[in-house]
C-alpha positions in Angstrom: 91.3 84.3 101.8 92.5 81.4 99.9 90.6 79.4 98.6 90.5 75.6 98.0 91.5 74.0 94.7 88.0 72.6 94.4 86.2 76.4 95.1 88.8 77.4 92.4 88.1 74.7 90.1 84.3 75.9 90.1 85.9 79.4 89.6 87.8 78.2 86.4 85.2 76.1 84.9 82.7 79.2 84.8 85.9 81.7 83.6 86.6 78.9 80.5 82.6 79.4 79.1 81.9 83.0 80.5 84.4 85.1 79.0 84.8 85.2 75.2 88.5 85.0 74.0 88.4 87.7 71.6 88.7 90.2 74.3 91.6 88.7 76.8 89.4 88.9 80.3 89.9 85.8 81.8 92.3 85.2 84.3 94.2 82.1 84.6 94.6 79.6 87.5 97.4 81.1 88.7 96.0 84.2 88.8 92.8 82.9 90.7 94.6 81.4 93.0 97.3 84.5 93.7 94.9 86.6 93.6 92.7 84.8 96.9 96.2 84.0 98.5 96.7 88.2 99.2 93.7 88.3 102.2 92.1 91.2 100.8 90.7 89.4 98.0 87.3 87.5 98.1 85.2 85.3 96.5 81.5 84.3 96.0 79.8 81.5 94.5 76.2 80.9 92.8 74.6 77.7 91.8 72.2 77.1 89.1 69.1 78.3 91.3 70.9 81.1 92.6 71.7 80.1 96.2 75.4 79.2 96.9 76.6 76.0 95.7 76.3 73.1 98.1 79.4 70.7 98.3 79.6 69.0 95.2 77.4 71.0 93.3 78.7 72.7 90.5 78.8 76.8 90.2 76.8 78.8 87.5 78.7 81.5 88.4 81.1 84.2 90.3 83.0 86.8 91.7 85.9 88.2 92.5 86.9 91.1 94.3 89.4 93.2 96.4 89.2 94.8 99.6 90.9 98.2 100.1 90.7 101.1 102.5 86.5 102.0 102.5 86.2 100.6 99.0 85.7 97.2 97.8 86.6 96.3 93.9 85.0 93.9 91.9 87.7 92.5 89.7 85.5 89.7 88.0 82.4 88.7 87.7 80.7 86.0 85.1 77.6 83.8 84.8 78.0 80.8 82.5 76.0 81.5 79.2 73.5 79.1 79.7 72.4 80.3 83.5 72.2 83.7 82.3 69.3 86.2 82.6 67.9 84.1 85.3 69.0 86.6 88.2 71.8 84.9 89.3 74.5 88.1 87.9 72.1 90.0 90.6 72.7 87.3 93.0 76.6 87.7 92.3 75.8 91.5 93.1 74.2 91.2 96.3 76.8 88.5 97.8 79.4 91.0 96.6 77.6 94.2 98.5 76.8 92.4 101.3 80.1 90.9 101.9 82.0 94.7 101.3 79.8 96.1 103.8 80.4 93.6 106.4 84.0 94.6 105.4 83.3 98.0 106.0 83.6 99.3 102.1 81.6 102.5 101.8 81.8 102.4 98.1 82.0 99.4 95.4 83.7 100.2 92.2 84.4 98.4 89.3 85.7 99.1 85.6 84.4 97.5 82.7 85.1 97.4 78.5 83.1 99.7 76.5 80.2 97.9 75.1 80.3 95.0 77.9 76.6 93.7 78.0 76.9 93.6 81.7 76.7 97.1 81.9 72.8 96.9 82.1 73.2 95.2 84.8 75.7 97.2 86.4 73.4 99.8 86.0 70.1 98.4 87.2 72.0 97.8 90.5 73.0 101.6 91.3 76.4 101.8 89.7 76.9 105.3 87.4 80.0 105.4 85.5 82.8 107.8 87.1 85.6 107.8 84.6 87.1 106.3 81.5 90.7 104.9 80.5 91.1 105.3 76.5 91.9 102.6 74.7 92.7 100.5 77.7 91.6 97.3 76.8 93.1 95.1 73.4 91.6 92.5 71.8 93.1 89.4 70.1 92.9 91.7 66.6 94.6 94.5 68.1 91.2 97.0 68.5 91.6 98.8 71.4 88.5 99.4 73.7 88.3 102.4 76.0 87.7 101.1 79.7 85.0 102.7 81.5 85.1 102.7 86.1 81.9 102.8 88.0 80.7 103.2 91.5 78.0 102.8 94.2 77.6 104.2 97.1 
């Protein structure tokens, strides 16, 4: 699917206040943009009241993810700080499911940094964790942060 520069605009102007640096998450634009070129990758869009952005309304927040066979992964997800805990990361969720299914995943996955404060969320919406990468992640000051994969049926 690729998307047009003004969806990833709205994409990149949630990553730039959602992720903090200290941890190296964000993707660049290039990235976006490769990554929505491929066909099997997908996006999805939230406005401040949780319904999907009308044209010219900005984006509180967003997904990304990747189709593959049965299985859909969600490579990013983010709510700008001040639109969150308003429901909209649930709203992310539900576009995400509903859009794998229609896709035919039978399982969503996704993998995460130890001590992510999404997890709860995560969590609250059926995913359990199914595995762990050690020390997968490094921050800026060279910590490394074990990774930890969930699922959902």
């Amino acid at each position: 699917m690729t998307a047009p520069a003004d969806i990833v605009d709205q994409i990149m102007a949630v990553m730039t206040t959602a992720f903090d640096p200290a941890f190296g998450e964000a993707w660049n634009r290039r990235q976006v943009e490769d990554a929505l070129i491929l066909g099997n990758c997908h996006y999805g869009l939230v406005g401040p009241d949780g319904d999907i952005p009308a044209a010219g309304q900005m984006a509180a927040g967003f997904f990304l993810s990747r189709t593959g066979f049965e299985e859909e992964e969600l490579l990013l997800l983010a709510v700008s700080p001040p639109y969150r805990r308003c429901g909209l990361g649930i709203r992310l969720l539900e576009q995400f499911s509903c859009g794998a299914a229609r896709r035919g995943a039978q399982r969503l996955l996704l993998e995460m940094r130890r001590g992510n404060p999404a997890e709860i969320l995560y969590r609250n919406f059926g995913f359990f964790p199914i595995g762990e990468r050690r020390n997968y992640y490094k921050t800026s000051d060279g910590t490394r942060i074990d990774a930890i994969t969930f699922a959902r049926s």
